[in-house]
C-alpha positions, 0 to 999 in steps of 0.5 A: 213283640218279645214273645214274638221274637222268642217264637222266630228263634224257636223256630229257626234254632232246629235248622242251624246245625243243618245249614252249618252242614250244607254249608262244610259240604257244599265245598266237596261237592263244588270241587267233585264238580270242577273235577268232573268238568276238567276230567270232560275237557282232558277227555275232549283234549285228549280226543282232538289230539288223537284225531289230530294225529290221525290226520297226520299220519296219513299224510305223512305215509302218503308222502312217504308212498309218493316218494317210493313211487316216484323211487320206482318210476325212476326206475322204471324209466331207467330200466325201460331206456336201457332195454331200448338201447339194448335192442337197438344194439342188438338189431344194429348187430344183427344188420352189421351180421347179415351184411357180413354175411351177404358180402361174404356171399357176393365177394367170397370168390374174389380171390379166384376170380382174379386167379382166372382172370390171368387165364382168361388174359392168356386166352385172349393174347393166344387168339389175338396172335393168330393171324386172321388170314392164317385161318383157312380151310386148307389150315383145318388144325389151326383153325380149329384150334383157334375156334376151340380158343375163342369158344373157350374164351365166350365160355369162360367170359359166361362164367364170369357173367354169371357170377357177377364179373363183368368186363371192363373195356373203356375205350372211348369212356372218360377216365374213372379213377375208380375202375380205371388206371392211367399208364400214359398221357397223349395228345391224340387226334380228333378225340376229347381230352380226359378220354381213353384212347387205349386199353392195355389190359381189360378190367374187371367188376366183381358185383358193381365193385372194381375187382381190377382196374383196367389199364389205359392210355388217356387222351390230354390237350395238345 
């Protein structure tokens, strides 16, 4: 038995310097390990993170790409509701214009209207006061004078047509204070009251407006 022990120590003498060896290295090679392993996780850390603010700044120029966007229909809207109101301000200028114009056409000639309106007045007083039975064939210059007078008359009234002035002769009408002016009240005899019984001076329209109002005499309740 002692001889057998002696020969187990024999044998396992050569191989103590190799285990103390494996055994003051195996600490460096567990440490390298561990580095390795956390040196993966940082990397793996490292990567999530940078993906993770990949995913972030995306988002974050989206919004800021909303945000101009909406900036800009804002504007957009703005400048769109001024361009209609320009235009509509520019058509409501242009109607007002033509209108002006137009009224210009139409009323332009108001002003020497009324100055005929005295001559054609003068011409219906000169043949009013001739005479009816003064007009004879054996009084031929008065008679042509009176002819010349009351075809000068039509002539102008014709003028006046044409133009757009029209007579005014309300006898027998209801009064309008619009085209007509009351110079007396008067009870008057089988004729309805607010009517007019009288015309002291005719009127005239110019285009469907009164250009001066005739002058009349209405009739009131008794």
């Amino acid at each position: 038995m002692a001889a057998v022990a002696q020969c187990v120590r024999g044998a396992l003498r050569p191989r103590l310097p190799l285990l103390s060896v494996a055994l003051r290295t195996s600490p460096r090679l567990l440490c390298a390990a561990t580095q390795q392993k956390n040196t993966g996780q940082n990397l793996e850390e490292d990567q999530s993170q940078s993906q993770n603010e990949q995913k972030v700044e995306p988002s974050s120029a989206e919004k800021l790409l909303a945000e101009e966007k909406a900036k800009l229909e804002e504007q957009l809207k703005d400048v769109t509701d001024k361009y209609k109101r320009a235009l509509a301000d520019a058509e409501n200028v242009r109607q007002r214009s033509q209108k002006l114009v137009e009224e210009a056409k139409l009323y332009g000639i108001q002003s020497f209207c009324k100055d005929l309106l005295e001559v054609a007045d003068i011409l219906e007083k000169a043949t009013e006061s001739v005479p009816k039975e003064e007009i004879k064939d054996d009084n031929p210059h008065l008679k042509s004078l009176y002819e010349g007078l009351v075809m000068t008359e039509m002539q102008i009234q014709k003028v006046f047509k044409k133009h757009g002035l029209i007579r005014l002769d309300p006898v027998g009408a209801k009064f309008d204070p619009y085209e007509h002016e009351a110079l007396f009240h008067a009870p008057v005899e089988g004729q309805e009251p607010g009517t007019i019984a009288l015309v002291s001076k005719i009127g005239y329209k110019l285009h469907g407006r009164t250009l001066r109002p005739a002058l009349v005499g209405v009739v009131k309740e008794a």
